[in-house]
C-alpha positions, 0 to 999 in steps of 0.5 A: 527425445525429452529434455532430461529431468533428473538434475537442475538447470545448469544454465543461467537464471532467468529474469523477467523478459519484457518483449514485445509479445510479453509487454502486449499480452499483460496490457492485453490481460488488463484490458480482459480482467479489468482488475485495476478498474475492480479495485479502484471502485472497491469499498473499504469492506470489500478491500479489506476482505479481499486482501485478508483472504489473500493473506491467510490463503499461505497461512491455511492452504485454502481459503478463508470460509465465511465464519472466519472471515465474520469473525476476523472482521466482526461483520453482521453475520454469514450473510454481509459476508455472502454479500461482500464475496458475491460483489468480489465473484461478480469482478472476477477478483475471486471465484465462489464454488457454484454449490457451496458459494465458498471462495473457490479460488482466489488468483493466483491460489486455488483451495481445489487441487490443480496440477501446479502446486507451490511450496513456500522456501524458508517460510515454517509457517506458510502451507503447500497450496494450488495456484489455478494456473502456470502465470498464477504459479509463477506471479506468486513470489511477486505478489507475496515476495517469498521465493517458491518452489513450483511442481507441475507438469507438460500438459501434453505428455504429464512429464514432471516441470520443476521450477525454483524462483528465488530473489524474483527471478527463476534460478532453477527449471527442469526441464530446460526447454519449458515454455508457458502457452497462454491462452487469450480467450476470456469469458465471464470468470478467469477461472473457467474460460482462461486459467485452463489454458495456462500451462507449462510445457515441457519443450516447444515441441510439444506445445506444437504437438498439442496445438495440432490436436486444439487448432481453434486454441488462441494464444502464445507460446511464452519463454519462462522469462517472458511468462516471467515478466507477465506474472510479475505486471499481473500480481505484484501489486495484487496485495500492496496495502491501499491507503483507504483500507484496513484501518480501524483509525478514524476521525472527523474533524472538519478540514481547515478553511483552504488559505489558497485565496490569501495566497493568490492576492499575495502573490497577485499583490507582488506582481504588481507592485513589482511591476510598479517599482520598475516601471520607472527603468522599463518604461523609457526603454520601451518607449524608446523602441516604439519611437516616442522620445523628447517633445511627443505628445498624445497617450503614449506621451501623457503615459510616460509622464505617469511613469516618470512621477513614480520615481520617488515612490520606487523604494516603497514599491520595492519593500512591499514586494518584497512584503506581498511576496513574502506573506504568500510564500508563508501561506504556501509552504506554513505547516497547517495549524491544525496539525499543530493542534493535533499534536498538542491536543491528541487529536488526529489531524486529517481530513474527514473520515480518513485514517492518520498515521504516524507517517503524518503525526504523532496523534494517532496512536497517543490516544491508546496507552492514555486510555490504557494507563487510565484502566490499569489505574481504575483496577482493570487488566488490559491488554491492547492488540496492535492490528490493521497499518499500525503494525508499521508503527512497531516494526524497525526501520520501516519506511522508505526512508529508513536509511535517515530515520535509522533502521534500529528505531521504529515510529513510536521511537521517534514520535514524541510526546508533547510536553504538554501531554506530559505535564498532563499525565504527571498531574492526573497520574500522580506521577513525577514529571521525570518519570514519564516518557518522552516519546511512545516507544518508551509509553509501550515499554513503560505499560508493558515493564511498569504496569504489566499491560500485554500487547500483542501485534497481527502477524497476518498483517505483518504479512501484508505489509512484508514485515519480518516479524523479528523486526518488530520491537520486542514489546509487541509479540506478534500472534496468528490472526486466531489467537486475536479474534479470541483475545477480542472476542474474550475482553469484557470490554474493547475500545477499538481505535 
């Protein structure tokens, strides 16, 4: 007898399970796909492209083909795009169709048909889609942290698996007996050697059944919150921003000479005058247990005698303890200069070749309502397309310490304009001093309510860094990803920073 099937589970949801058999199939599953090892030798391109086709895959029902991602990405045509897809196919982070080389699958979705379909609960936006497999279906509200319906099937009698996880645990599943059966044969792709043999079963009756008609078939039969806690190791951090990747902010500016020398002589100079102020106390108590007292002669008898002589210069030694210990903690724990540089100049203080963010500094982003304010002056219409990490920048309270820096506030709010900067732009502007803003939020809102500059922000990439778009400050209206390719492709000219 089945399980019945008509109404939902009334037993308690279920949590990831983190078992011994769980725990040692996802180190087992790691060690197989070698994903982590994928992406640590990934380059920024293929990064870059790799979590754009996983963040459009809710938005389409399917993957991205070539042309939308050369046109997203403004790449040199099919081809670099051919080329980037192969390298993502040959570590099993995708899989291309063999005809076609479109992107086939991309775990854990699926532009075939497959028997696990996933709907997305309170998201009007995102499209039914395929996942290729069970633990794919059940690790997709980890990777994308949206709660989901699931609709599969037994994979020995066809009968109907429903499955709802909400909050990243599972609140409702028919029938009650369903269980995972992961296979643990793995060759070459995922796609086609272990993705098959993930599914769900409608009791563990049936897997039994099943696994009497493939007695060569590998693997475990997992409880739902075992396949859980699975999914969840595999692809919670699938598409976590890395931060080398999707920026288009960079700049190169030698690194400042390293102070670690000075502060090793320093401290080194601390050390010893220390030493030498208390030599004077130490010292005949250390004679007096190696048992040279009055009336000794030899080395140990000539060396105390040095130590006594030192006596009048203790106070000396003490300050420039003091002094040496002091310079190095200042060269430890000093904000860099050119930091300080970098905020007064406009000038991003980073490393070579490297991306900044207003996490770091505020220089970052000043550079674009200048050049804005200047091209509205010069007669031009401008509109600027806030893309890539700098969507964090518009949004509320993002961060992770949003509890102290204010939820209501985002980091153009807190980052303000230098001084001089300000006195700058009144004189070049021609405007009063008193009217120019004292920090970026109120420069967009300025561009936007004084000099009818449009701004729009990425919403594909708000979806990549979790971002409520009602969240983000209502200067920025957030748009789907198409609407900026055409905004970019249309301008006459683009300044990209």
């Amino acid at each position: 007898m089945h399980p019945a099937a008509g109404a939902p589970s009334q037993i308690k949801p279920i949590e990831p399970s983190a078992t011994e058999t769980a725990t040692r199939l996802l180190g087992m599953t790691e060690s197989m796909l070698g994903w982590r090892a994928s992406l640590a030798n990934l380059d920024q391109r293929e990064e870059t492209v790799r979590r754009y086709i996983l963040s459009q895959y809710p938005l389409l029902g399917r993957a991205p083909n070539h042309q939308e991602i050369a046109a997203a990405f403004r790449l040199n045509g099919p081809a670099e795009v051919r080329a980037i897809l192969e390298r993502l196919h040959e570590r099993d982070l995708l899989y291309l169709d063999p005809d076609s080389r479109e992107v086939r699958l991309a775990y854990p979705f699926s532009t075939s048909p497959t028997k696990h379909l996933v709907r997305f609960q309170d998201w009007a936006e995102a499209q039914p889609l395929y996942a290729p497999c069970a633990v794919d279906a059940l690790g997709i509200p980890f990777m994308i942290d949206r709660d989901v319906s699931i609709e599969s099937s037994c994979a020995y009698c066809a009968m109907p698996v429903a499955i709802k996880v909400r909050n990243r645990r599972i609140e409702v599943y028919v029938p009650v007996e369903t269980v995972v059966w992961v296979g643990t044969a793995y060759s070459e792709h995922a796609a086609t050697s272990i993705c098959p043999t993930l599914d769900f079963f409608c009791s563990p009756t049936h897997v039994a059944a099943w696994r009497e008609t493939r007695p060569e078939e590998r693997g475990h039969e997992l409880s739902l919150g075992e396949a859980l806690y699975l999914a969840k190791g595999i692809f919670q951090d699938l598409l976590n921003p890395r931060d080398d990747a999707m920026s288009s902010t960079f700049t190169a500016i030698a690194p400042a000479r390293s102070s670690k020398p000075a502060m090793t002589v320093s401290s080194a100079g601390g050390l010893l005058a220390a030493f030498l102020a208390s030599a004077c106390c130490i010292g005949p108590l250390i004679f007096a247990a190696l048992g040279v007292g009055i009336g000794a002669t030899g080395f140990l008898a000539g060396t105390a005698g040095v130590l006594k002589a030192l006596l009048p210069y203790r106070p000396l030694f003490i300050g420039l303890t003091i002094l040496l210990l002091g310079v190095a903690f200042y060269l430890a724990y000093r904000k860099p200069k050119s930091l300080e540089a970098a905020r007064e100049t406009c000038v991003p203080a980073s490393g070579s070749l490297r991306k900044t963010s207003l996490a770091e500094d505020d220089a970052q982003i000043c550079a674009v309502p200048n050049v804005a304010w200047a091209a509205v002056k010069a007669g031009h219409k401008v509109t600027i397309l806030v893309d890539a990490s700098a969507v964090t920048s518009v949004t509320k309270g993002f961060g992770r310490f949003r509890k102290l820096t204010g939820t209501e506030t985002t980091a153009l709010d807190r980052a303000g304009l230098p001084e001089r900067e300000r006195q700058s732009l009144s004189e070049q502007m021609g405007v009063p001093l008193e009217q120019i803003p004292h920090n970026y939020g109120e420069y967009f809102d300025f561009l936007k309510d004084k000099l009818g500059v449009e701004i729009y922000g990425n919403r594909t990439m708000m979806l990549l860094y979790k971002i409520d778009p009602a969240r983000v400050t209502s200067v920025v209206t957030p748009i789907p990803l198409g609407e900026m390719v055409k905004l970019f492709s249309s301008a006459d000219r683009v300044i990209v920073y």
